[in-house]
N, C-alpha and C positions, 0 to 999 in steps of 0.2 A: 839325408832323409829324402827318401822320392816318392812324390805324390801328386796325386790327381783329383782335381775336382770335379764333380762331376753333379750334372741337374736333375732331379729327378722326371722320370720321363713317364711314368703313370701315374694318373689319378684314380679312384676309387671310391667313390662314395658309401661309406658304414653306416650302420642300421643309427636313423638321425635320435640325439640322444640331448636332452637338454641341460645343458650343465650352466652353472653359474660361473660365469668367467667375465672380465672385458673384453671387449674385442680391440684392446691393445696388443701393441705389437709393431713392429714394421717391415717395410719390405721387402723384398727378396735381392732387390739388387740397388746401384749404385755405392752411396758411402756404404750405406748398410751393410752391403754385400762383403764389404771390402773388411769389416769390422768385423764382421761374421767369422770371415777365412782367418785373419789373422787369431781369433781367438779359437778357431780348431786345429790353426797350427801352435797354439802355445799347449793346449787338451794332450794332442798328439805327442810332443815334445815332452811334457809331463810322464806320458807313460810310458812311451817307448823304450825296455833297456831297463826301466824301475821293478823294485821291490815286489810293488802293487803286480805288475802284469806278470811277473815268476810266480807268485800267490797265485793268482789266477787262474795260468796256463798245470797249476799242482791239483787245483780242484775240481770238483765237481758242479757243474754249473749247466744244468739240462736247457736244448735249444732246440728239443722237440717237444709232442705228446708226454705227457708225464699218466696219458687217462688212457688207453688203449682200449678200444669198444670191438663188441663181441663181434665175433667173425659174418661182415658181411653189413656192418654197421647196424643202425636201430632199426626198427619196423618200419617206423613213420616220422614224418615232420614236428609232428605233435608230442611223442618221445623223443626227439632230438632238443624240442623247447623244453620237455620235463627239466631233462636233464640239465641245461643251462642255468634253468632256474629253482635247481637244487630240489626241484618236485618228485624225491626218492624217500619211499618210506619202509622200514625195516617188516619181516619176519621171520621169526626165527633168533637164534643167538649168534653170535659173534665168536669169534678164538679170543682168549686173554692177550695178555699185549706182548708178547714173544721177545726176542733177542735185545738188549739193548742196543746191538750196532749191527750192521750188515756190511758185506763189501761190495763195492762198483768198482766192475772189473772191466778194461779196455783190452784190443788185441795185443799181441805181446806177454801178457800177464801182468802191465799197469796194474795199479788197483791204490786204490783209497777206501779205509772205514769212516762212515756216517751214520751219526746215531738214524734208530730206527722208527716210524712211527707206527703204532699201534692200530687193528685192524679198527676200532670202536673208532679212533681220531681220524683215521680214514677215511669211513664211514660218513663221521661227521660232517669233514668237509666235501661230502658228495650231494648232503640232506642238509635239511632244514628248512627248503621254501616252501611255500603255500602251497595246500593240495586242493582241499576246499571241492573236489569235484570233479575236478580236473585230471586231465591224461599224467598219469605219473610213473614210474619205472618204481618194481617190490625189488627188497635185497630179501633173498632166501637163506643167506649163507655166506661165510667167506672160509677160503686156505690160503696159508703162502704158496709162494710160486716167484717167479722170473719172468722181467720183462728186457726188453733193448729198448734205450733211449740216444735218442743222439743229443748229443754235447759237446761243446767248446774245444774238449779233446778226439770227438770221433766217436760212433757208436759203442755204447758201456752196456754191460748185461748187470742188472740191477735190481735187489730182493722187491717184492712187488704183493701184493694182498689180490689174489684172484674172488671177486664178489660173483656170488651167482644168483641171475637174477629171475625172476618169472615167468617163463613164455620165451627163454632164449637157453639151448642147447651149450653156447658158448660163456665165459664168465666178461663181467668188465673190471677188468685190469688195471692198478691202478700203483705208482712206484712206493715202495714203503720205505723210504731212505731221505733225509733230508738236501736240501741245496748245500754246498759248502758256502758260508759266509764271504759276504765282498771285499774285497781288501781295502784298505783303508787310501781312498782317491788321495793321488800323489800332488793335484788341484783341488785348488775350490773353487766354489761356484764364479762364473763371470756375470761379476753385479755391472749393470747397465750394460749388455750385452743384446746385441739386437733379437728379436723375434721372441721362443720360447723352449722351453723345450719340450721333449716326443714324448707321449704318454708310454708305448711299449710296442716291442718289436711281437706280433703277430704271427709273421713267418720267413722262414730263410729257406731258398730254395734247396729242391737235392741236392744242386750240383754249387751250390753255394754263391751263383754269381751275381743272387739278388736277393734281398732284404726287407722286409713288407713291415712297416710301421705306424702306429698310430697319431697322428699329427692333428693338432686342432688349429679352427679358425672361426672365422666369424660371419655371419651377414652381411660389414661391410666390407670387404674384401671379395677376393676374385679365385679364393682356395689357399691350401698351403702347399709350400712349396721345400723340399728339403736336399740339400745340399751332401756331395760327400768328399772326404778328404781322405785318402789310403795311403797308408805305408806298412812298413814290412810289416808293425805289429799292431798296427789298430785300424780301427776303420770309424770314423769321427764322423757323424751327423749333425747338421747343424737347421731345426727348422726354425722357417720364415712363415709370411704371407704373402700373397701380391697384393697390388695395386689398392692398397687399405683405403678406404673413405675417414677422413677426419670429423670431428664433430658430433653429433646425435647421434648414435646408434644405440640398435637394443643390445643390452650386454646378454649376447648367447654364444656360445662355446661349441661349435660342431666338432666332435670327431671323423676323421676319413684316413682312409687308409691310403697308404702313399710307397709303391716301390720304387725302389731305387737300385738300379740296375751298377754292378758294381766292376770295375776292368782285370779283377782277380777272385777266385774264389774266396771266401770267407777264413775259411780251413781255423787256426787258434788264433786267429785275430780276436783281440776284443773288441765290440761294438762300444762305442761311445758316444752318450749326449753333449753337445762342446757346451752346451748352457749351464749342465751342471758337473761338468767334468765327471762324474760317475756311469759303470757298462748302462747300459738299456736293458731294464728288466723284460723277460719273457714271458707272453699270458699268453697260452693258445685260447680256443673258443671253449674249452669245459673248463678254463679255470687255470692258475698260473701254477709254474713249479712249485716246487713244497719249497717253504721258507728261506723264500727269497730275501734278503736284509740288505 
């Protein structure tokens, strides 16, 4: 097995968010360090060649946009916030709830069927936040249609609910097919394992050579810091802190975004948290893939 650790080399600070956490933890290097590695080389080892990662590399597991927005993006800032914060409200009817399954089709003529999700539950998860007055995005309508998503296995063309919406020429698009479920992690979690683990992977680049995740820390510490461990078949993240302060502090929980520049493409590697031995779910910024498990 050959692999390389590697530090990550950007920091990023995310819109600051207050979470109830401790600000335990420890730090990024010495023993800690060393305890770290070895638990994302046992992660690694776990999945490499296993059951789980053939599962995996068979499914459908979206690692782009699952929301595709109307050609040329939204108006304004204030529609881009609607939309985050589910501030969409309906007019007009919807389609019934169409196909039970759809297929997601890769180059070649791969393909996997995934049950389908209905335009109304679509919808759903688009709506729901407070309008109250505020800038919000109208649904006029929906039809099926086709979108490309990238995923685990390479860009899929995949059944999708084209919404149309008020004042936009173009519709927002949005995948109508579910995640294929996780396989069942060939570890368990590493109990007393240093640091913590990543909230969720954010973004992976085009060209796959880096990895953007959401990692938390504390006030007293000096940020986080996330480690990575590559081989043929996975790619093991492992987050820390630095230089923690002991004793008093206020328990707050920052998120921040954290890339991590990687010495190979991503391509059907699975990304993994070595904390919890399971992939790194994917949430871009409208909201995660459809039923992530």
């Amino acid at each position: 097995m050959r692999v390389r650790m590697l530090r990550s080399v950007s920091l990023f600070g995310a819109a600051a968010l207050a979470a109830v956490a401790g600000c335990g933890g420890h730090e990024g290097a010495g023993d800690d360090g060393t305890a770290s590695a070895r638990r994302a080389a046992r992660v690694a080892k776990g999945w490499d060649g296993s059951a789980a990662a053939a599962a995996w590399r068979a499914g459908y597991h979206p690692r782009g946009d699952v929301l595709q927005l109307p050609r040329g993006g939204l108006r304004s800032r204030a529609e881009e916030e609607a939309l985050r914060d589910h501030a969409v409200v309906p007019r007009g009817a919807l389609p019934g709830a169409g196909p039970e399954n759809g297929r997601v089709t890769w180059a070649g003529g791969r393909s996997v069927t995934r049950p389908m999700v209905g335009a109304a539950e679509s919808y759903d998860a688009l709506a729901g936040g407070r309008v109250d007055g505020k800038p919000h995005l109208t649904v006029t309508g929906a039809k099926p249609g086709r979108m490309t998503v990238a995923t685990s296995r390479g860009p899929a063309v995949v059944p999708a609910w084209l919404f149309s919406l008020e004042g936009y020429a173009d519709p927002l698009t949005r995948a109508a097919v579910t995640a294929s479920p996780l396989p069942r992690p060939p570890i368990g979690p590493g109990g007393g394992v240093p640091g913590q683990p990543l909230d969720r992977v954010v973004r992976i680049a085009v060209d796959g050579r880096s990895v953007t995740v959401i990692a938390l820390d504390g006030v007293c510490d000096d940020g986080p810091v996330v480690t990575v461990l590559e081989t043929a078949g996975s790619v093991v993240l492992s987050g820390a802190v630095e230089n923690q302060e002991h004793g008093d502090c206020t328990k707050q929980a920052r998120p921040r975004q954290v890339t991590v520049r990687l010495a190979q493409p991503v391509g059907d590697r699975v990304v993994l948290d070595a904390h919890t031995g399971r992939p790194i779910p994917y949430k871009p910024a409208y909201g995660p893939s459809p039923s992530w498990s």
